[in-house]
C-alpha positions in Angstrom: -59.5 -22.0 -26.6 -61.1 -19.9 -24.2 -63.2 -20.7 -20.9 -66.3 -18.5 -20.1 -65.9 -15.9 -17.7 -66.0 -16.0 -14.0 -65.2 -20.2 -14.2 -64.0 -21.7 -10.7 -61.1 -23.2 -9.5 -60.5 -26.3 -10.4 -62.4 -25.4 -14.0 -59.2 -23.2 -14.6 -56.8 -25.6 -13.4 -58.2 -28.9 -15.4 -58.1 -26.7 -18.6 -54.6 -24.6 -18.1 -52.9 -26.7 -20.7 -55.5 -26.5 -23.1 -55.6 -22.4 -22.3 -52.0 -22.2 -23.5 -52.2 -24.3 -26.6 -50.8 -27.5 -26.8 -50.0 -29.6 -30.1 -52.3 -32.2 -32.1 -55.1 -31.4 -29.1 -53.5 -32.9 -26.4 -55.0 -32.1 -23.3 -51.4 -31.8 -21.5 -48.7 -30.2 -22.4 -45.9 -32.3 -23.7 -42.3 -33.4 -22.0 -39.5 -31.3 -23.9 -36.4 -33.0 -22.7 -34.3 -30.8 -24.9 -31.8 -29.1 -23.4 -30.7 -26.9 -26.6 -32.9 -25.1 -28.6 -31.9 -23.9 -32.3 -33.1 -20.9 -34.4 -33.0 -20.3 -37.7 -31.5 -16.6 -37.6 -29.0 -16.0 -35.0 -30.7 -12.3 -34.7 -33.7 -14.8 -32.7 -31.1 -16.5 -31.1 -29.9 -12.8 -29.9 -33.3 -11.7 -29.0 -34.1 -14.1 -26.4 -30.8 -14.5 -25.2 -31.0 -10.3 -24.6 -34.4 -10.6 -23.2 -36.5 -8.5 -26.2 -37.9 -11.6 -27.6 -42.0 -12.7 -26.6 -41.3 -15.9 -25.0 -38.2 -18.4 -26.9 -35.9 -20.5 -25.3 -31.9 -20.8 -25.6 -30.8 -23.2 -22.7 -33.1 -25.5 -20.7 -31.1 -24.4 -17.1 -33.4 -21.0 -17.4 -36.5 -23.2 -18.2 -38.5 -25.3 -21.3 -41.8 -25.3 -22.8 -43.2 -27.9 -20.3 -41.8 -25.6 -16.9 -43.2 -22.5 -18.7 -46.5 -24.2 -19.3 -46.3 -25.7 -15.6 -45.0 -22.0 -14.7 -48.7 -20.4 -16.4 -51.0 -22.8 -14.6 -49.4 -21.6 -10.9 -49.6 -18.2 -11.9 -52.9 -18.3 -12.9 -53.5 -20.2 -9.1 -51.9 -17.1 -7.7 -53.0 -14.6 -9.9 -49.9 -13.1 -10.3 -47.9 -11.0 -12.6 -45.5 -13.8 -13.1 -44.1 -16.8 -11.6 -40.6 -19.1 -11.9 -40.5 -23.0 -11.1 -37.2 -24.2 -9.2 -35.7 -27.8 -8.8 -37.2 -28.1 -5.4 -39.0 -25.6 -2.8 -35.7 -24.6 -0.8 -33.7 -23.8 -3.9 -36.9 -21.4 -4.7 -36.9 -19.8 -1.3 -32.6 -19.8 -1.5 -33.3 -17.9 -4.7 -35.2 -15.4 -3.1 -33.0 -14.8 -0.3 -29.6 -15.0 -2.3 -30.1 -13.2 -5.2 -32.3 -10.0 -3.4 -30.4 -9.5 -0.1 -26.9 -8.7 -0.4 -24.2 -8.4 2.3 -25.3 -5.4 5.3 -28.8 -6.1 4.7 -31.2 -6.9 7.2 -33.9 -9.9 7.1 -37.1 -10.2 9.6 -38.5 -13.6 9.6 -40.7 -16.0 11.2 -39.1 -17.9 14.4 -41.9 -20.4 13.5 -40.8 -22.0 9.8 -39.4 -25.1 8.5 -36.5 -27.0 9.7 -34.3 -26.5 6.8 -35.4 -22.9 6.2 -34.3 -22.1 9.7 -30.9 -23.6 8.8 -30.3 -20.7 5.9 -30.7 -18.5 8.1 -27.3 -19.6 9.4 -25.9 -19.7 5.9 -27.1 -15.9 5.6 -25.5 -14.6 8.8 -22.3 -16.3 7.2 -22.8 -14.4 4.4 -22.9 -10.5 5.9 -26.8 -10.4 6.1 -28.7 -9.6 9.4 -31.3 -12.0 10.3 -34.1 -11.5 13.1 -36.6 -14.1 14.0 -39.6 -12.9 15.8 -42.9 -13.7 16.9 -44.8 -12.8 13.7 -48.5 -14.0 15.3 -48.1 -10.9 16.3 -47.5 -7.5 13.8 -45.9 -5.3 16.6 -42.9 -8.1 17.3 -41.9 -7.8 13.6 -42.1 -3.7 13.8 -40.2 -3.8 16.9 -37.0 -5.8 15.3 -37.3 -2.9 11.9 -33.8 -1.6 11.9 -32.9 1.0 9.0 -31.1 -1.7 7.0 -34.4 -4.0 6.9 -35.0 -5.5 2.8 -37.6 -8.2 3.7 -39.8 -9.6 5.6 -40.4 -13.9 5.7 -43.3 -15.8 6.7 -45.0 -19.1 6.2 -48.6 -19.1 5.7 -49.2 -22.8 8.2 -46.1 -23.0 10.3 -44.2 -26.8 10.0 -44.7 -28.2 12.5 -46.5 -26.1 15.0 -49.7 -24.4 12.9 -48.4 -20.9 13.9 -50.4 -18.5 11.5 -49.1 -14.8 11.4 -50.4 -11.3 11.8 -50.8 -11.6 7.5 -52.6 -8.5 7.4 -50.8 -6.1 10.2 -48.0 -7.2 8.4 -49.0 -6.8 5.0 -49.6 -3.2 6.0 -46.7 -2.6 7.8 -45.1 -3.7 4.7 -46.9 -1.7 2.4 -45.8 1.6 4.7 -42.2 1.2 5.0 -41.4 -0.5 1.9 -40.2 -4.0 2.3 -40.4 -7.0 0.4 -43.2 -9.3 1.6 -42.5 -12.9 1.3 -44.9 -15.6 2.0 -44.4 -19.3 2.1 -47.3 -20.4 1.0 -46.8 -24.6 0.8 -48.9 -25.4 3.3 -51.9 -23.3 2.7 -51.8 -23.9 -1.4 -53.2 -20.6 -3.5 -56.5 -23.1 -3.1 -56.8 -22.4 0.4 -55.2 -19.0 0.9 -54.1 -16.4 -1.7 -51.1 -14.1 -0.3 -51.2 -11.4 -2.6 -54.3 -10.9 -0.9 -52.7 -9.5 2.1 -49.7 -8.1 0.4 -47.4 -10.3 -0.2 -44.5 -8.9 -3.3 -43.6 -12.9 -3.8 -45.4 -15.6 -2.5 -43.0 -19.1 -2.3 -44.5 -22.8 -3.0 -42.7 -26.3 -2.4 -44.3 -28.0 -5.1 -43.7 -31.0 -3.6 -46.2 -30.4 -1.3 -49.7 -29.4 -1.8 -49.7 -28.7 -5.0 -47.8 -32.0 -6.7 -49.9 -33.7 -3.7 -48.6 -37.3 -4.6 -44.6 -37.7 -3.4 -43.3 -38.3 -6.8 -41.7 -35.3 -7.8 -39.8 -32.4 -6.1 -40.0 -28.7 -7.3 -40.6 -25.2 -6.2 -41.9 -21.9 -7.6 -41.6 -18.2 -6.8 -44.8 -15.9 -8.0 -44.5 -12.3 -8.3 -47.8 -10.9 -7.2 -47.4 -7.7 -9.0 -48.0 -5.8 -5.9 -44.5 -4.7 -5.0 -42.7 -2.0 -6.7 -39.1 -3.0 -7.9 -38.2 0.6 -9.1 -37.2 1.3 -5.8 -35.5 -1.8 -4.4 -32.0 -1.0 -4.2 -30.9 -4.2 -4.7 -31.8 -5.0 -8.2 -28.9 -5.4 -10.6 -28.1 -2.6 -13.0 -28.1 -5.0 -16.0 -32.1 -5.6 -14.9 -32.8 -2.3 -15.0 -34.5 -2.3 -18.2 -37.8 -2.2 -19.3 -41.1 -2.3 -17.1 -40.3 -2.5 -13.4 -42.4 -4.9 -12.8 -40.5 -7.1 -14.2 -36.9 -6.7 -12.6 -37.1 -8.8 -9.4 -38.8 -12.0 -11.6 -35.7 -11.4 -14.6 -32.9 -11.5 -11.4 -34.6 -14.5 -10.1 -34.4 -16.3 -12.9 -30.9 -14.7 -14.0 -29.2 -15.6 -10.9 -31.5 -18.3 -9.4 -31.8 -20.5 -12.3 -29.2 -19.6 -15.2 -26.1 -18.7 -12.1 -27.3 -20.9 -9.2 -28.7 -23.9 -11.5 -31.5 -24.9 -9.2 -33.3 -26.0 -12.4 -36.9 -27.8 -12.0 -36.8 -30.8 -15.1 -39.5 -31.1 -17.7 -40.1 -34.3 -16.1 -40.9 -33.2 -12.8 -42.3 -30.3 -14.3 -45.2 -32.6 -16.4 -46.1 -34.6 -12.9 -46.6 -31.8 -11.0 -48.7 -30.4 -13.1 -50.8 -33.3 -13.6 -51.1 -33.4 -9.9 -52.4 -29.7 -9.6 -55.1 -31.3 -11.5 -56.8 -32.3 -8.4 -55.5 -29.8 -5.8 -58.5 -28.5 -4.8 -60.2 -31.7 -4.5 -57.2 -32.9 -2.4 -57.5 -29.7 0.0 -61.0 -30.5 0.8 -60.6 -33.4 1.6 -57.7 -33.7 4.0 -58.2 -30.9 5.5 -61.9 -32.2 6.5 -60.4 -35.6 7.6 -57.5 -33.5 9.7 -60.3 -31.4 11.5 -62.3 -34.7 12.2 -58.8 -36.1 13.6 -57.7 -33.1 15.3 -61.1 -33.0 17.2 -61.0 -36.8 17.9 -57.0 -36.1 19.4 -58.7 -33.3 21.4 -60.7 -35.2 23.3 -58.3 -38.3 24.4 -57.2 -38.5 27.8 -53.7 -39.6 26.7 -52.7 -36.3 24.9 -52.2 -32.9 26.3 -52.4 -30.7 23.0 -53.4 -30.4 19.7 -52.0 -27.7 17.4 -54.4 -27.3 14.3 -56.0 -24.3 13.0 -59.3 -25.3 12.5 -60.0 -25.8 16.3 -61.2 -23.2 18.4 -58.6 -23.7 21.1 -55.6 -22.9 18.5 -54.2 -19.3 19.1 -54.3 -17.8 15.9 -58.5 -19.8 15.3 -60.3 -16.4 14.4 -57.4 -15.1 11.4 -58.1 -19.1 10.3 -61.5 -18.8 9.7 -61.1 -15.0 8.4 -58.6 -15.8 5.6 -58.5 -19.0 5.2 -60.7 -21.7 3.4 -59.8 -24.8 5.4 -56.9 -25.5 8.1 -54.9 -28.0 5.4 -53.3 -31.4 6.0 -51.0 -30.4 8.5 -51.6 -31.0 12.4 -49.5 -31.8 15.2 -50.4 -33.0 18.5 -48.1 -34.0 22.0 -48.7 -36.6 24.1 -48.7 -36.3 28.5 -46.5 -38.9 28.6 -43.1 -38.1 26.5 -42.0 -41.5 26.9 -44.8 -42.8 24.8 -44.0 -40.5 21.9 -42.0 -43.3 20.0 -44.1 -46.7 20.8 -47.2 -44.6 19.4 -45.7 -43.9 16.6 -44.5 -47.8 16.0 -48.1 -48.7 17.3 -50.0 -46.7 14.4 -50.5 -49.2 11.2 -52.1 -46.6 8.8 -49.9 -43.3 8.6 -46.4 -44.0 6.8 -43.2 -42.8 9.5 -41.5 -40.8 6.8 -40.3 -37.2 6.6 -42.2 -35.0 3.8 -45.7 -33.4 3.7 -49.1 -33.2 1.6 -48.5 -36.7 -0.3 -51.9 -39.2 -0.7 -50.9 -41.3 2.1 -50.8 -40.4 5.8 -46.9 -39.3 7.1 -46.4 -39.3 11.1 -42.8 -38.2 12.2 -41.8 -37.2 15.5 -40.5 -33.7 15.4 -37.9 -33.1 18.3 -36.3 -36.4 17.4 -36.2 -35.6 13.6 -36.6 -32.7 11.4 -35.5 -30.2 14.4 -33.1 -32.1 16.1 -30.6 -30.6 14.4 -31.7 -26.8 15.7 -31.3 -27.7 19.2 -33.1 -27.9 22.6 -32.9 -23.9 22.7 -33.8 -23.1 19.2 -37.1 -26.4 19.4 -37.9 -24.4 23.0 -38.1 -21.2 21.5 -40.4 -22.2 18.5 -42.8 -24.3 20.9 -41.7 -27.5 20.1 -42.3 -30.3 22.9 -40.3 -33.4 23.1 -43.3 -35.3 22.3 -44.3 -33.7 19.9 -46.0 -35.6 16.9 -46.8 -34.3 13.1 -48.8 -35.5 11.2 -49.8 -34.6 7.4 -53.0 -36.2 6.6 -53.5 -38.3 3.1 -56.8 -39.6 1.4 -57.9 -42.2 3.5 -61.2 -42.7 5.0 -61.6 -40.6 7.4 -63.0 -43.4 9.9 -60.1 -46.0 9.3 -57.6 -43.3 10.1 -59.5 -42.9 13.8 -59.6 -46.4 14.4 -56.0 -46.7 14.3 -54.9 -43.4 16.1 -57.3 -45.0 18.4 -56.2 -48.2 19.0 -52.6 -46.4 19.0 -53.5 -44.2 21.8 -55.4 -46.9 23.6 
């Protein structure tokens, strides 16, 4: 089957299945729960195991039929050269960091990024390799921490929790000039709203979880390979990799060492949900992030809170690159209150929005940060990434937009 030219978004995504081929016309690709896979000549056997076969599968730790299909459909979101599913987002984004910085290297990265990525970054320093976090709004912080053993450079699209958007560009260039691996988070944003490769980026990282599974039933992660970064010269890259096209040596050591060494294997079960959740990313986008800009605005405007942090209003820092590269602000907001001590009883007081950790699912999640997800990090580290002790996130779901301000304002009232 083939779609006519030039179709949209969600055209390519409702058809990915059907694009790859699937058996007796089903319109999604099967569950293979296999974990073996036989051949009838051993030479076959040979040929994938040695990496000269077109497609094949030995072992189902380095992937099956229903993660490669799941693996095409992302790709084709990113429109990259080639992308890789893990077992959840942070074993994607430990992949990238484990098996392409080694011991001596140096890592800049976002001081704005997820809880639990921030705590790798200890793991890494443990390890031999050099991390510095810096103000990446801005494309002169991250030139000013270069130091001649620099490999990478980290950054999420939407920081969790505090909407943070970086310089993308000036440090896509910068990039580009001296280069270093560009990695993007992408989870928040989703390839819907933002495409990284756009600006740059060598990989670009998704928690599946989130955006793109968009329902809070199945965990995974993936890792694209833009094709915009040249591997020839990244010293880093394995000698056993060094076969073949280029372009291809960063995605064969992530899935060498990420999946078939480090095991953080996405299943063909989570695999299929996911991908029947992708189904409707785009029309999940839209519509959260139009009920989190009608929310955001309605916050802005009580007398009981002090700030909201969302891209999509004109009062957030980083407002202008928003509306430049991005398509909508997304789910994600988070708002403080004047009182601290109120932080908690609104929270309790709210009917609607679940109190659970986790992001992008159907429903409405509250969670108050400083208490939770970054208490952990500390008073310094929260104080350094603009995190107040009131603090509140919130990732909006699919409800009506009015029922969701009725409660936050009978909460807030």
């Amino acid at each position: 089957m083939s779609l006519p030219e030039q179709t949209g978004f969600n055209t390519q995504i409702v058809h990915a299945d059907r694009l790859g081929g699937t058996e007796h016309g089903a319109v999604h690709q099967p569950i293979h729960p296999s974990v073996q896979y036989g051949f009838e000549r051993v030479e076959d056997l040979i040929a994938v195991f040695q990496g000269t076969a077109k497609g094949g599968f030995n072992y189902a730790r380095q992937g099956t039929p229903t993660t490669a299909a799941l693996e095409a459909r992302l790709n084709q979101m990113e429109q990259g050269r080639g992308t890789i599913v893990f077992s959840t987002g942070m074993a994607a984004i430990c992949a990238v960091f484990l098996t392409l910085l080694k011991a001596g290297d140096h890592l800049v990265a976002s001081r704005y990024v997820f809880g639990n990525t921030n705590s790798i970054f200890g793991t890494l320093r443990d390890l031999g390799i050099e991390v510095s976090t810096v103000d990446v709004t801005d494309a002169a912080e991250v030139a000013a921490a270069v130091r001649p053993n620099t490999r990478m450079v980290f950054v999420e699209t939407i920081a969790n929790p505090g909407t943070q958007i970086p310089d993308l560009e000036g440090i896509g260039r910068l990039c580009r000039e001296r280069g270093f691996l560009y990695v993007v988070d992408n989870t928040v944003a989703s390839p819907y709203l933002f495409r990284a490769g756009s600006v740059g980026a060598g990989l670009v990282v998704n928690s599946l979880t989130k955006s793109i599974g968009g329902h809070g039933n199945a965990l995974g992660g993936s890792v694209t390979d833009t094709g915009g970064f040249d591997w020839s010269s990244y010293p880093n890259i394995f000698e056993a990799y060094r076969k073949g096209d280029a372009k291809g040596w960063g995605l064969q050591q992530l899935r060498k060492k990420g999946l078939r060494d480090m095991g953080g294997t996405l299943s063909s079960a989570a695999a299929h949900q996911i991908a029947t959740g992708a189904e409707t990313l785009a029309l999940r986008m839209d519509r959260s992030s139009a009920t989190a800009l009608a929310l955001a605005q309605f916050l802005a405007g009580h007398p009981a809170v002090s700030r909201v942090l969302y891209p999509g209003l004109p009062s957030h820092p980083q407002h202008a690159v928003a509306q430049r590269l991005l398509r909508a602000g997304s789910w994600l907001l988070s708002f403080e209150l004047k009182d601290p001590a109120d932080c908690l009883p609104l929270c309790n007081r709210l009917r609607l929005p679940l109190k659970a950790t986790g992001l992008a699912d159907t429903r409405s999640l509250i969670i108050p940060v400083a208490h939770t997800i970054f208490w952990e990090a500390g008073a310094q580290v929260r104080a350094s990434m603009d995190i107040g002790d009131s603090m509140i996130r919130v990732s909006v779901g699919l409800e009506d937009v009015q029922d969701l301000l009725d409660d936050f304002g009978q909460a807030l009232g």
